[in-house]
KOLMI-12068 format. One record per residue: chain; x, y, z of N, C-alpha, C in turn. Coordinates in nm, 4 decimals. Layout:
[node "A" [X Y Z] [X Y Z] [X Y Z]] ...
***
This chain:
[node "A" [0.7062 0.2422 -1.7774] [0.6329 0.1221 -1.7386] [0.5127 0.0969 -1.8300]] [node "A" [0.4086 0.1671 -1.8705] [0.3387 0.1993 -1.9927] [0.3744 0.1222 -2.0788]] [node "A" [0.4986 0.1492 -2.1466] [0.5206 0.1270 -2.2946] [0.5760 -0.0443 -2.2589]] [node "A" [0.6160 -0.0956 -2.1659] [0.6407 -0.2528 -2.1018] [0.5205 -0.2576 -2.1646]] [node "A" [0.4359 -0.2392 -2.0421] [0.2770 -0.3366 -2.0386] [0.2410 -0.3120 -2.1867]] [node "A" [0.2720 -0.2298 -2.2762] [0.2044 -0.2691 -2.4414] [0.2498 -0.3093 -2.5123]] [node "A" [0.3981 -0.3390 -2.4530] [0.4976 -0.4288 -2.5818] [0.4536 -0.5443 -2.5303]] [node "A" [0.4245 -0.5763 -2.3934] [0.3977 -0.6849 -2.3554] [0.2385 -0.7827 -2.3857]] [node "A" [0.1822 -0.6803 -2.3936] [0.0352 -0.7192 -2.4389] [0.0455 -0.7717 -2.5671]] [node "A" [0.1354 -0.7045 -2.6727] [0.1556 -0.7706 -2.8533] [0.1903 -0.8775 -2.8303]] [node "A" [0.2189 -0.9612 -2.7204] [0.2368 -1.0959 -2.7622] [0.1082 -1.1767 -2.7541]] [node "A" [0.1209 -1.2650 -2.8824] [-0.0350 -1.3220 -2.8784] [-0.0417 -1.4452 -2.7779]] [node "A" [0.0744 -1.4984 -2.6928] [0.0108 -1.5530 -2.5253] [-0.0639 -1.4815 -2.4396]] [node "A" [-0.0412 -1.3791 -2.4859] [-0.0871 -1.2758 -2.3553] [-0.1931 -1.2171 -2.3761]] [node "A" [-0.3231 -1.1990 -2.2841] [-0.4375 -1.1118 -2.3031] [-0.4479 -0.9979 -2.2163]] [node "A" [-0.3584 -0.9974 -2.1570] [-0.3332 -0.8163 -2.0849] [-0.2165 -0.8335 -1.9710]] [node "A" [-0.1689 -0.7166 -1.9287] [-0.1007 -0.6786 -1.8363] [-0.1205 -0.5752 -1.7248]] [node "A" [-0.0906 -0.5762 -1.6073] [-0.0728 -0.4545 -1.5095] [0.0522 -0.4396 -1.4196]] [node "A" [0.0397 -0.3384 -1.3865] [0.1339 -0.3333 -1.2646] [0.0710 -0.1869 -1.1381]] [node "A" [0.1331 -0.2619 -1.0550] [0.0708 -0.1912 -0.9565] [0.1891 -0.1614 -0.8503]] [node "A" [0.1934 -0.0389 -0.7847] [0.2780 0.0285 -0.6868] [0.2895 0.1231 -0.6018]] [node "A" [0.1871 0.0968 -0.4718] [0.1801 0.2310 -0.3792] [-0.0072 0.2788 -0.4603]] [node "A" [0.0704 0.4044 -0.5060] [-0.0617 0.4552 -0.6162] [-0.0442 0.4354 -0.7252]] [node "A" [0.0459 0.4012 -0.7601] [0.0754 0.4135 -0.9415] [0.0084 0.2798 -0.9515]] [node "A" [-0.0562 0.2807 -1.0980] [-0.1448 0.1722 -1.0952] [-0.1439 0.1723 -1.3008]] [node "A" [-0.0798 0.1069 -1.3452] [-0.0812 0.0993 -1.4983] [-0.1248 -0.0658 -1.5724]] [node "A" [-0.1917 -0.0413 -1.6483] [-0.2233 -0.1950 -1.7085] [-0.2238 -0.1626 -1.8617]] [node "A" [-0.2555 -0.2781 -1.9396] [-0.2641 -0.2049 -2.0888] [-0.3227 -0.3868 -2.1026]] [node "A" [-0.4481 -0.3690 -2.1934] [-0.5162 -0.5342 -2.2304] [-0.5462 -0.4950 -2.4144]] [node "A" [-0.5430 -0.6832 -2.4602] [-0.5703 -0.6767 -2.6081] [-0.6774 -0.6193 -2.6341]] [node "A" [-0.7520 -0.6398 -2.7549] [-0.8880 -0.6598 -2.8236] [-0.9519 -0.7933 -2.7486]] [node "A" [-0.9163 -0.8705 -2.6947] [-0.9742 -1.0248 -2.6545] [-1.0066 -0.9952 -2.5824]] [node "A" [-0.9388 -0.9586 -2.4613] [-0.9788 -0.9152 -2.3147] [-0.9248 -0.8148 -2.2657]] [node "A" [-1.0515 -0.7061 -2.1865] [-1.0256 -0.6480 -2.1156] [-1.0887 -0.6076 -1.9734]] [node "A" [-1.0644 -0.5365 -1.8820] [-1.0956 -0.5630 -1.7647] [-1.0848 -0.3920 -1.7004]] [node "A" [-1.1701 -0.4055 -1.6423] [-1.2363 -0.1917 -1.5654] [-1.1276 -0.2085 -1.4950]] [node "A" [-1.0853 -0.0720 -1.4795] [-0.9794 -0.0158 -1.3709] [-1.0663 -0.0396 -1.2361]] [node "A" [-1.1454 -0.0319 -1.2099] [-1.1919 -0.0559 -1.0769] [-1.1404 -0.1673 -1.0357]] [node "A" [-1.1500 -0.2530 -1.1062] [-1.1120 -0.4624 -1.0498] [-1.0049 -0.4415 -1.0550]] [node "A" [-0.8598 -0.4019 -1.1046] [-0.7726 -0.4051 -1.1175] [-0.7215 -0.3500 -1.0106]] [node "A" [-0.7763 -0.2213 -0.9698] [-0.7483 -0.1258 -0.7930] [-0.8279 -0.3166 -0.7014]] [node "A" [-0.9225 -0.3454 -0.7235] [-0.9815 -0.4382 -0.6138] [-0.8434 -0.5642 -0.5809]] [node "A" [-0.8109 -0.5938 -0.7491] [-0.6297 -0.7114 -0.7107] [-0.5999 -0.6487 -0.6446]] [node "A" [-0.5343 -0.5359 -0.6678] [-0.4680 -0.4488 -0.6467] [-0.4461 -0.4705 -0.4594]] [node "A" [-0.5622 -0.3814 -0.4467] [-0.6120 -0.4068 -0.2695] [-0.6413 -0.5810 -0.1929]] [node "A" [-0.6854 -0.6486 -0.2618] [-0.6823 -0.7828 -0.1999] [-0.5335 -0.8013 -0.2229]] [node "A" [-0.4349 -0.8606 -0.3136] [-0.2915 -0.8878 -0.3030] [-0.2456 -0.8196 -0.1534]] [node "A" [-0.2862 -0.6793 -0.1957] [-0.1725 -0.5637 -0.0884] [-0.2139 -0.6465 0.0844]] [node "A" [-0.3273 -0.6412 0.0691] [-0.4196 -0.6921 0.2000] [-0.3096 -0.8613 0.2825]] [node "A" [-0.3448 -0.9718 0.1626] [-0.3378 -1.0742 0.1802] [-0.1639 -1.0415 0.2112]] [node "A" [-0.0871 -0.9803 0.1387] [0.0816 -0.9603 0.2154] [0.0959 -0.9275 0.3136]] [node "A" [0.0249 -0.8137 0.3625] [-0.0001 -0.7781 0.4976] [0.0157 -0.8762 0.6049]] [node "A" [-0.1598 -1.0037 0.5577] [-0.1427 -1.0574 0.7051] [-0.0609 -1.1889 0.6730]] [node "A" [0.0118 -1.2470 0.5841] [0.1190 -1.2861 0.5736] [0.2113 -1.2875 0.6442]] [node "A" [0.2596 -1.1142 0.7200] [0.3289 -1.0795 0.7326] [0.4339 -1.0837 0.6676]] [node "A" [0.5853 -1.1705 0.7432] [0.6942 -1.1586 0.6473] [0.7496 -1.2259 0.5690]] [node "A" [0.6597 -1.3293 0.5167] [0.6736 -1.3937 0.3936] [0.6799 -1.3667 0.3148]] [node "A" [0.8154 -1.4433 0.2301] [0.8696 -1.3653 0.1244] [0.8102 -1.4303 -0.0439]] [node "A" [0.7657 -1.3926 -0.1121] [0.7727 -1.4646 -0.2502] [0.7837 -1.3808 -0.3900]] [node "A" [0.7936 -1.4826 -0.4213] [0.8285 -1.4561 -0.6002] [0.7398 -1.4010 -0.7429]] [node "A" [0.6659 -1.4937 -0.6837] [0.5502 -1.5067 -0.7622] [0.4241 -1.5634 -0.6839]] [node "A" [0.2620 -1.4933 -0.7433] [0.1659 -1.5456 -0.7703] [0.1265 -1.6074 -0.8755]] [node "A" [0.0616 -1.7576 -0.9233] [-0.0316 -1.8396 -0.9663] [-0.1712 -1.8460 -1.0078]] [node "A" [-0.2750 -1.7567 -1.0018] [-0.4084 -1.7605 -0.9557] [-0.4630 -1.8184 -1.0965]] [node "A" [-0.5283 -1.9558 -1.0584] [-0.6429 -1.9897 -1.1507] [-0.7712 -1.9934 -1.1543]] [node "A" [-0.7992 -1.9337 -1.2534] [-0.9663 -1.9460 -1.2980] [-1.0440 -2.0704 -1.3973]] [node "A" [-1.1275 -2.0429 -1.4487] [-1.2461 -2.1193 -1.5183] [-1.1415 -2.1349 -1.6738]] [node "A" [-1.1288 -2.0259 -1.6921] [-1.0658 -2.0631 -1.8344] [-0.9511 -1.9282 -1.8340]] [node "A" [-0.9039 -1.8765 -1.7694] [-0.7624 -1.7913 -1.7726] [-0.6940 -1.7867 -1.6284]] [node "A" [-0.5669 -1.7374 -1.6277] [-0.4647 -1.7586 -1.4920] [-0.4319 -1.5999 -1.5019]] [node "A" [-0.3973 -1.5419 -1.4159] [-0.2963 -1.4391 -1.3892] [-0.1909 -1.4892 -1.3406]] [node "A" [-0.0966 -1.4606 -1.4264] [0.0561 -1.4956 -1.2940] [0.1355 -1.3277 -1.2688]] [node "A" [0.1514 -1.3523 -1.1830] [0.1509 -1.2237 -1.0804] [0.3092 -1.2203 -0.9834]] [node "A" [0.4253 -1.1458 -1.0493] [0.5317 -1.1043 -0.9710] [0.5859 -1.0059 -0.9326]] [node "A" [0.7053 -1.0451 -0.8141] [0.6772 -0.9015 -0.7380] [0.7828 -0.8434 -0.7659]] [node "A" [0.7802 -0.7151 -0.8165] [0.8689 -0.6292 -0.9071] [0.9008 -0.5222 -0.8645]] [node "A" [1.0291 -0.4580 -0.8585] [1.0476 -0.2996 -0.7973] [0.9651 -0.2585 -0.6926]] [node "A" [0.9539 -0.3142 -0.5652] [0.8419 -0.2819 -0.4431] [0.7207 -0.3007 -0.5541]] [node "A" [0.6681 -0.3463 -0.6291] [0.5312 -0.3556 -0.6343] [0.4820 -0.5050 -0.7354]] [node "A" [0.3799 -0.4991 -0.7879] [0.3523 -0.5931 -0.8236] [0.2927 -0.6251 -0.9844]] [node "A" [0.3658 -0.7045 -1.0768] [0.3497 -0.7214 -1.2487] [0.2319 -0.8039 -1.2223]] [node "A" [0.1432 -0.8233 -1.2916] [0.0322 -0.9571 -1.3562] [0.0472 -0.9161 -1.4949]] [node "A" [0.0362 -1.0600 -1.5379] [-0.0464 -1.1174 -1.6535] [-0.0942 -1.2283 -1.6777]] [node "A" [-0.2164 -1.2078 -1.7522] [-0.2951 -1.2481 -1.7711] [-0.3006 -1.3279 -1.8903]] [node "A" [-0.3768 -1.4708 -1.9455] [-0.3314 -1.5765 -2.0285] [-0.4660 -1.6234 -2.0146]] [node "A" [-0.4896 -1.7495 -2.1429] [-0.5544 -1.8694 -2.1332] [-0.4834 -1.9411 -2.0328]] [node "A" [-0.5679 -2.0368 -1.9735] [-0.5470 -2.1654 -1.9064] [-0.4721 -2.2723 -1.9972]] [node "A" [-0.4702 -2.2989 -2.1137] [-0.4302 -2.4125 -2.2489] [-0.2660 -2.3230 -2.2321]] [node "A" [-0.2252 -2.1980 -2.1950] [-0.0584 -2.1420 -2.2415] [0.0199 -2.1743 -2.0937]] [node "A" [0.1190 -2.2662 -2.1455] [0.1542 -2.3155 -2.0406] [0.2767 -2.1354 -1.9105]] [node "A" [0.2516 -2.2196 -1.8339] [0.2712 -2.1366 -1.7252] [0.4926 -2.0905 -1.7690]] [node "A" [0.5123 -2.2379 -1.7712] [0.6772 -2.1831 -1.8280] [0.6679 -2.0453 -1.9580]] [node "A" [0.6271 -2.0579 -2.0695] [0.6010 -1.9896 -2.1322] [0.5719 -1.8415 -2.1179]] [node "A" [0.4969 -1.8193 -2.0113] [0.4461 -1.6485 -1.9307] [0.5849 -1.6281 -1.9197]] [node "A" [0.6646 -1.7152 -1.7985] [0.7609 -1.7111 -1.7056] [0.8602 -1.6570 -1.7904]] [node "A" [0.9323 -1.7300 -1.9475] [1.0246 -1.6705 -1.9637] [0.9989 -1.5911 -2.0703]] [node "A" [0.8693 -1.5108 -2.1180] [0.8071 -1.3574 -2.1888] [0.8250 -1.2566 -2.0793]] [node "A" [0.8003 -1.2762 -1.9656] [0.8325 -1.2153 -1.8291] [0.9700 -1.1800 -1.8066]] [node "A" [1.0264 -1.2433 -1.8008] [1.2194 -1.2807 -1.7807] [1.2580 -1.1912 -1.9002]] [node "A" [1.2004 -1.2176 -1.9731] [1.2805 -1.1353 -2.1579] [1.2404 -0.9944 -2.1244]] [node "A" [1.1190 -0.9426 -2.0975] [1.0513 -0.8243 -2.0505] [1.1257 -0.7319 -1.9559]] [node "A" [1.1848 -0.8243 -1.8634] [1.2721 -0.7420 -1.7650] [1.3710 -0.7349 -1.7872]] [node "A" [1.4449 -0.7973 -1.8350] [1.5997 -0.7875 -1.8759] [1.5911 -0.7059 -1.9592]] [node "A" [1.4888 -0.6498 -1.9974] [1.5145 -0.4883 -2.0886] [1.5285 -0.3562 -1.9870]] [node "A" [1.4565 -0.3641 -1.8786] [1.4236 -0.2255 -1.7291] [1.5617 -0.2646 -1.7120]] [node "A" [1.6507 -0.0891 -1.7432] [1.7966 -0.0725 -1.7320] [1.7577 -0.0946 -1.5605]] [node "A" [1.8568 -0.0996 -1.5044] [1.9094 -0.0821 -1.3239] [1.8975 0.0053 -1.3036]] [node "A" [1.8460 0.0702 -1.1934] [1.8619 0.2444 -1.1462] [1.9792 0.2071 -1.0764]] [node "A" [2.0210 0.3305 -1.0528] [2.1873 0.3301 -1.0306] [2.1599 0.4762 -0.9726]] [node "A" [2.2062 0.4535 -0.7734] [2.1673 0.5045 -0.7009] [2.3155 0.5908 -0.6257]] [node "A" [2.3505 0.7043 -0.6357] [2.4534 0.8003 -0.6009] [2.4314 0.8321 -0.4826]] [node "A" [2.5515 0.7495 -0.4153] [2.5432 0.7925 -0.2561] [2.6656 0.9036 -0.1986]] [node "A" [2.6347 1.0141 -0.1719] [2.6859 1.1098 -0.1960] [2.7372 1.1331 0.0036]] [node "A" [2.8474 1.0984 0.0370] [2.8740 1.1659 0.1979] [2.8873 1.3376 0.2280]] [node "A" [2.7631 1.2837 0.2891] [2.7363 1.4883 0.3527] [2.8592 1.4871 0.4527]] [node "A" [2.8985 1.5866 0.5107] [2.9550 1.6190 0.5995] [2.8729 1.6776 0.7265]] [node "A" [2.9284 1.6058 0.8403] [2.8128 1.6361 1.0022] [2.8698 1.7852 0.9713]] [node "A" [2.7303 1.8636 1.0034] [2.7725 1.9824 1.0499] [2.7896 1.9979 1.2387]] [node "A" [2.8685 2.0671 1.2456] [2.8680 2.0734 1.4090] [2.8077 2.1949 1.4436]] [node "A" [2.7316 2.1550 1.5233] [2.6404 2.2927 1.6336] [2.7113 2.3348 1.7237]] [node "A" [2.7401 2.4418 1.6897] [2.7870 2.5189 1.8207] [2.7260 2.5461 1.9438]] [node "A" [2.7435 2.5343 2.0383] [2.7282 2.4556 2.2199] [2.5878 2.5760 2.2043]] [node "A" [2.5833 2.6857 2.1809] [2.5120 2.7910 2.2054] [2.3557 2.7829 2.1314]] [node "A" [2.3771 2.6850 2.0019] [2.2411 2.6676 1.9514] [2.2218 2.5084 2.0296]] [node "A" [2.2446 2.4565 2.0865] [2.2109 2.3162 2.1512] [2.0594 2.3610 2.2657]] [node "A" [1.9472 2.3279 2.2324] [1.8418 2.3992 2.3125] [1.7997 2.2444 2.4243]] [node "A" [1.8169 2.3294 2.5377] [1.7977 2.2186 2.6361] [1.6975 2.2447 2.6868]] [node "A" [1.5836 2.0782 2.6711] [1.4565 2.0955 2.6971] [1.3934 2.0693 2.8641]] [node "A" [1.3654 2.1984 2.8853] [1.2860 2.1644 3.0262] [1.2292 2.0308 3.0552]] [node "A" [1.2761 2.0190 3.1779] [1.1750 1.8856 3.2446] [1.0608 1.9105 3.2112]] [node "A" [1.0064 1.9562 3.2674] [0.8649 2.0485 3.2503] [0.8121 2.0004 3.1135]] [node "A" [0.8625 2.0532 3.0343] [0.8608 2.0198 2.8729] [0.8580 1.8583 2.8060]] [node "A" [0.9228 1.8007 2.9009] [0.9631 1.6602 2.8764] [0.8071 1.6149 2.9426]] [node "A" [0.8078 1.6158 2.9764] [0.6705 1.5504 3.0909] [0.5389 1.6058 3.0029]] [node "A" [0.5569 1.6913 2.9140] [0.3865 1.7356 2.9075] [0.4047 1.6723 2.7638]] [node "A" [0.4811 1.5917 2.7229] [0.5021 1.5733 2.5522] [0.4481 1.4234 2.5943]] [node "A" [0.5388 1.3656 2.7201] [0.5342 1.2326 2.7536] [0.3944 1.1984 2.7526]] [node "A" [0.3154 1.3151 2.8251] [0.1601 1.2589 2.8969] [0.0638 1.2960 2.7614]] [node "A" [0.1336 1.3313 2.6771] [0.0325 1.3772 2.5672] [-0.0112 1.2036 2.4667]] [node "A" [0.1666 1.1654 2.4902] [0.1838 1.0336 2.3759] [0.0659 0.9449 2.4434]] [node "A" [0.0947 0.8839 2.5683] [0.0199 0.8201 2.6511] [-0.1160 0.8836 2.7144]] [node "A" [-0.1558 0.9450 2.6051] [-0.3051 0.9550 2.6807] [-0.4474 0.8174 2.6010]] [node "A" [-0.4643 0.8230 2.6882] [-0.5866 0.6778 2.6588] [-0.6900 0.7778 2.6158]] [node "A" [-0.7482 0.7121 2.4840] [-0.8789 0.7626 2.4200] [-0.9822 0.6714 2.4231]] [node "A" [-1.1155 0.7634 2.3933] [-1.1994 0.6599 2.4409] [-1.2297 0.5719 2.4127]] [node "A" [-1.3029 0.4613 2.3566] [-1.3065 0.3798 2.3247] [-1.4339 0.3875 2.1932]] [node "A" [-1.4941 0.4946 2.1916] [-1.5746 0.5419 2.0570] [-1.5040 0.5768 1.9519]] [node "A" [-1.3912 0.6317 1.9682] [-1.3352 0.6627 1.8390] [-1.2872 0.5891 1.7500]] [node "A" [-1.3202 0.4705 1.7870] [-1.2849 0.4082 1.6420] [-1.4591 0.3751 1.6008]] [node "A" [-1.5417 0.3680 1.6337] [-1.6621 0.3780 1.6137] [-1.6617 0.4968 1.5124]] [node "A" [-1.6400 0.6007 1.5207] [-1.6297 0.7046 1.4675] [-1.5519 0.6877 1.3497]] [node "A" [-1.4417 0.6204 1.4046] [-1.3165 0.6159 1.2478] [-1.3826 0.4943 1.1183]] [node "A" [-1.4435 0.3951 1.1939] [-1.5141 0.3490 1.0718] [-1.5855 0.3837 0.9968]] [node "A" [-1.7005 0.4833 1.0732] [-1.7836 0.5834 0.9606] [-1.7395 0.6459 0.8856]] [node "A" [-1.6205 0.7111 0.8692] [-1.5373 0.8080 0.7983] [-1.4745 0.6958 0.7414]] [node "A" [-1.4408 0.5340 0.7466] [-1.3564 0.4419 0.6312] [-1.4625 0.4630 0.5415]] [node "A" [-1.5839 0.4072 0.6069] [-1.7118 0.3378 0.4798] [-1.7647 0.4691 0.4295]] [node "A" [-1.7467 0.5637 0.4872] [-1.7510 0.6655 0.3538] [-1.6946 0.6876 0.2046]] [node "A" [-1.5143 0.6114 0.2346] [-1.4350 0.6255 0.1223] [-1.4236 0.5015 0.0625]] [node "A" [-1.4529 0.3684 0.1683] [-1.3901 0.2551 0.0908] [-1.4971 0.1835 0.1202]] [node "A" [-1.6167 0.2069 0.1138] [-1.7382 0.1106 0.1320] [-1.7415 -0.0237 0.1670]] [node "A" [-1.7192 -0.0948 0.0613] [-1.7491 -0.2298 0.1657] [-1.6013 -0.3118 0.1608]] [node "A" [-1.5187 -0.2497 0.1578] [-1.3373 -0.2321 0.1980] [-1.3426 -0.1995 0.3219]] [node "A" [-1.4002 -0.1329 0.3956] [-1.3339 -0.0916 0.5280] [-1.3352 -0.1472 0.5916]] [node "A" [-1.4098 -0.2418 0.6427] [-1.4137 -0.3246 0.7636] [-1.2690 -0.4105 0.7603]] [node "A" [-1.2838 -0.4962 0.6056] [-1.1184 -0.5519 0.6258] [-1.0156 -0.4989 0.6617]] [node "A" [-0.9852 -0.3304 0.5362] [-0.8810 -0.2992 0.5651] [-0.8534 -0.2242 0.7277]] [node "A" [-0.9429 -0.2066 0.8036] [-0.9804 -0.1446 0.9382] [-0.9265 -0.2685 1.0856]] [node "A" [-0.9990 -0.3682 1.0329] [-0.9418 -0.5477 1.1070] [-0.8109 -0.5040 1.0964]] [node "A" [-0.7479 -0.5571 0.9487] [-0.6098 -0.5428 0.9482] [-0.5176 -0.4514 0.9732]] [node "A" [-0.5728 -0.3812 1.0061] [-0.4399 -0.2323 1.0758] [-0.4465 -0.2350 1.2111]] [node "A" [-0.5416 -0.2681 1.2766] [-0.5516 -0.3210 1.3964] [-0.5385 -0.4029 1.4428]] [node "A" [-0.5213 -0.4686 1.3717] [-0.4332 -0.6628 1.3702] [-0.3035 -0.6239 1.3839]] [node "A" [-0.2791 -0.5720 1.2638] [-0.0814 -0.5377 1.2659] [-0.0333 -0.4662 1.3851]] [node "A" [-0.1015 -0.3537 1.4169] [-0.0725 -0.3146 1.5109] [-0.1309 -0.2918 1.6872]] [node "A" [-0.1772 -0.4286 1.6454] [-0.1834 -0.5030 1.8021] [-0.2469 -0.3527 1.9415]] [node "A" [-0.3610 -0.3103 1.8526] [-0.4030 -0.1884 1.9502] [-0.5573 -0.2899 1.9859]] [node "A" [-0.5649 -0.2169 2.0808] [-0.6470 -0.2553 2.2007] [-0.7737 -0.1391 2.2213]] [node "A" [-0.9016 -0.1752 2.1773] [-1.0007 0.0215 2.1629] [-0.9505 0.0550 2.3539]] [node "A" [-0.9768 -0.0627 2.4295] [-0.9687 -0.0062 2.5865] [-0.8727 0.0933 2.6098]] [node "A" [-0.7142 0.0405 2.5558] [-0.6472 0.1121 2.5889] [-0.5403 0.1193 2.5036]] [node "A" [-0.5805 0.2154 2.3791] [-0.5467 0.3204 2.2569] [-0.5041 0.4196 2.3038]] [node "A" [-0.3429 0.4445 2.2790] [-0.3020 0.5584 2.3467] [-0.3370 0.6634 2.2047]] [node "A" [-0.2774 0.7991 2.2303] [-0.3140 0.9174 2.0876] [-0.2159 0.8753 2.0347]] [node "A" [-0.0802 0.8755 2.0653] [0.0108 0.8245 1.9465] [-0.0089 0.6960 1.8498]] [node "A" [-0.0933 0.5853 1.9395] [-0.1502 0.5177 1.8751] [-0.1982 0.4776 1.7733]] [node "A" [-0.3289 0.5530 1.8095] [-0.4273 0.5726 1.7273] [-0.3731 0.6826 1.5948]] [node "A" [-0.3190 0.7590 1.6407] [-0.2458 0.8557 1.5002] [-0.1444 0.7680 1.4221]] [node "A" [-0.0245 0.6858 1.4454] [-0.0124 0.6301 1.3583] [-0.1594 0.5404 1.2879]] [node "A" [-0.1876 0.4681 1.3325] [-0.3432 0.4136 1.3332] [-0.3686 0.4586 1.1744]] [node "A" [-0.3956 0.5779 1.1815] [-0.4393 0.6805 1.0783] [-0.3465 0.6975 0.9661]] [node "A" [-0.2770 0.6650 0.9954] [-0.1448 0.7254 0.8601] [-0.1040 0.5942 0.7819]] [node "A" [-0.1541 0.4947 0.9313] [-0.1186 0.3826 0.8172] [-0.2738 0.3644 0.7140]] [node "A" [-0.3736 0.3705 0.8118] [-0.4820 0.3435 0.7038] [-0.5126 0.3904 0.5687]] [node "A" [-0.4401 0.5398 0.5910] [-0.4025 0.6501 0.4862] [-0.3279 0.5853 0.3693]] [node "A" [-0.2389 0.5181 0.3853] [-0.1300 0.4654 0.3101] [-0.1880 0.3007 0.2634]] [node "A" [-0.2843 0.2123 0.3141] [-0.3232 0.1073 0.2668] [-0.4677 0.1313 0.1484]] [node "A" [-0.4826 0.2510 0.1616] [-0.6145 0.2982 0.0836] [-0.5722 0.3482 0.0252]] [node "A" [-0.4901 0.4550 -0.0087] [-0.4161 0.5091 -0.1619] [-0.4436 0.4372 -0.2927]] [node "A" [-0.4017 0.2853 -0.2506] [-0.3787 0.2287 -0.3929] [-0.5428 0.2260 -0.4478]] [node "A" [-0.6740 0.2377 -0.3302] [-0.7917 0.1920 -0.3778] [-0.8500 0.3070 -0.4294]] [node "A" [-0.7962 0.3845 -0.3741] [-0.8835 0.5343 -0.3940] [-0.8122 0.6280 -0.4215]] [node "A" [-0.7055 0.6157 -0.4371] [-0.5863 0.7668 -0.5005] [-0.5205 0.8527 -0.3897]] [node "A" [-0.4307 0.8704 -0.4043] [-0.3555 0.9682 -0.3110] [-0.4595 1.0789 -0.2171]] [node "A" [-0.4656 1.1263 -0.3347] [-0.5716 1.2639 -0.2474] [-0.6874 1.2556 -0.2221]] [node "A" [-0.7667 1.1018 -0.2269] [-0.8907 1.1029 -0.1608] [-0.8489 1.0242 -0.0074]] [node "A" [-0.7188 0.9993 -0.0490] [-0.6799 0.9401 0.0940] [-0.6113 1.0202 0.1944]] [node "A" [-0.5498 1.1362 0.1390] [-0.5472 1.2402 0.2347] [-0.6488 1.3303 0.2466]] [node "A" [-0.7179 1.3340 0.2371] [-0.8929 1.3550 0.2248] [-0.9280 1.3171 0.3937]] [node "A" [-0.9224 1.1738 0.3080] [-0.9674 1.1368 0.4721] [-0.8572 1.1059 0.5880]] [node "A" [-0.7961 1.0749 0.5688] [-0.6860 1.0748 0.7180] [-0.7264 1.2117 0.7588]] [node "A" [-0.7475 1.3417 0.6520] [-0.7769 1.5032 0.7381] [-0.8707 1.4605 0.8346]] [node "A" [-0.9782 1.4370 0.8257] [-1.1144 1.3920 0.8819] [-1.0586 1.2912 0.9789]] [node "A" [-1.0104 1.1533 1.0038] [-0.9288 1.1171 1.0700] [-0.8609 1.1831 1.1950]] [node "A" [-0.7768 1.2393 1.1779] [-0.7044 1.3430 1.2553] [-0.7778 1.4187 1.3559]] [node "A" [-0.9137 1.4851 1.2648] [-0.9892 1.5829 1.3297] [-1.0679 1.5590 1.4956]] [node "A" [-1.0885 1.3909 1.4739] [-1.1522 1.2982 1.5532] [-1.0550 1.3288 1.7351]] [node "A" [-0.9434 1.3122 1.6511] [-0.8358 1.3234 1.8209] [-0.7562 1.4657 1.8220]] [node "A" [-0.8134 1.5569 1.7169] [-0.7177 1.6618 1.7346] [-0.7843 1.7632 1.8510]] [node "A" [-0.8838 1.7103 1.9300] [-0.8713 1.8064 2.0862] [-0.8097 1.7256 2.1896]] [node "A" [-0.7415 1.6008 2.1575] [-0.6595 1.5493 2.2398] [-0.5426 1.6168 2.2533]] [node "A" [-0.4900 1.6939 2.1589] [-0.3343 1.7626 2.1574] [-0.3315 1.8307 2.2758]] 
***
């Protein structure tokens, strides 16, 4: 993906490229223009954000214009290409340097291989106590208090400063939780997703960083 974004940058329409995916995060810009990896994680996180509350709207492409340059911005292998141009290079032009660009990324070509069911013999089949059933049930459905997300924001704006509040709204938007009545299973997915919308801003392992800290908040609920 690298060596794309710098064949792609030698064209003199173009004043840089990125792509972005999950965590992987690659760009490559001319001598004319270039732009900090920080802003590029910030697209990065506003795009990811704005799909979100979209929900399931589907598209092709982004457009975005400025003062005197555009990014056009498509959505590629689960993630997302930009580049970047003057305003004067017409928009068809990106479109089919773009088109030529990809028709080079061979196809992955995916081997679906049939396992065979293994069968369990009657003797390893472990049958779970009522008893057992009931204390797993009352664990999922236990209501937490209503501070802990008080708590979970201090531990966002630790990692994503003045990111958290949005990305914090929106996970609680998507998933339609309620602080009154937040069950633990809840609130733990809660956590794994926030884990996974902050990656792209802050890197894998500062984001399992904090989901640890996260966790710690409801782990005397177990």
């Amino acid at each position: 993906m690298k060596e794309l974004l710098q064949e792609l940058s030698k064209n003199d329409l173009v004043l840089g490229s990125f792509f972005f995916k999950e965590s992987e995060n690659f760009f490559s810009f001319t001598e004319k223009y270039s732009v900090p990896e920080s802003r590029i994680k910030r697209v990065a996180l506003v795009l990811t954000q704005t799909i979100d509350t979209l929900g399931g709207i589907v598209f092709d492409r982004f457009l975005l214009e400025g003062e005197d340059k555009r990014i056009s911005i498509y959505k590629f292998d689960d993630g997302y290409w930009g580049i970047i141009f003057q305003n004067d290079v017409p928009f068809s032009s990106i479109e089919s340097i773009y088109k030529e660009l990809i028709s080079k990324v061979p196809p992955v070509e995916v081997e679906v291989k049939e396992k065979p069911v293994p069968k369990v013999p009657e003797k390893e089949v472990r049958r779970i106590p009522e008893k057992e059933v009931r204390v797993i049930t009352e664990k999922e459905e236990t209501i937490l208090a209503p501070s802990i997300f008080e708590d979970t924001k201090e531990i966002l704006a630790q990692y994503l400063g003045d990111f958290s509040d949005t990305i914090f709204e929106n996970q609680m938007s998507d998933m339609k939780i309620n602080p009154e009545f937040a069950t633990f299973s809840k609130v733990q997915k809660l956590f794994f997703s926030l884990q996974k919308a902050s990656a792209m801003l802050i890197g894998p392992s500062h984001a399992r960083e904090m989901v640890d800290k996260l966790l710690s908040l409801i782990k005397s609920e177990e």
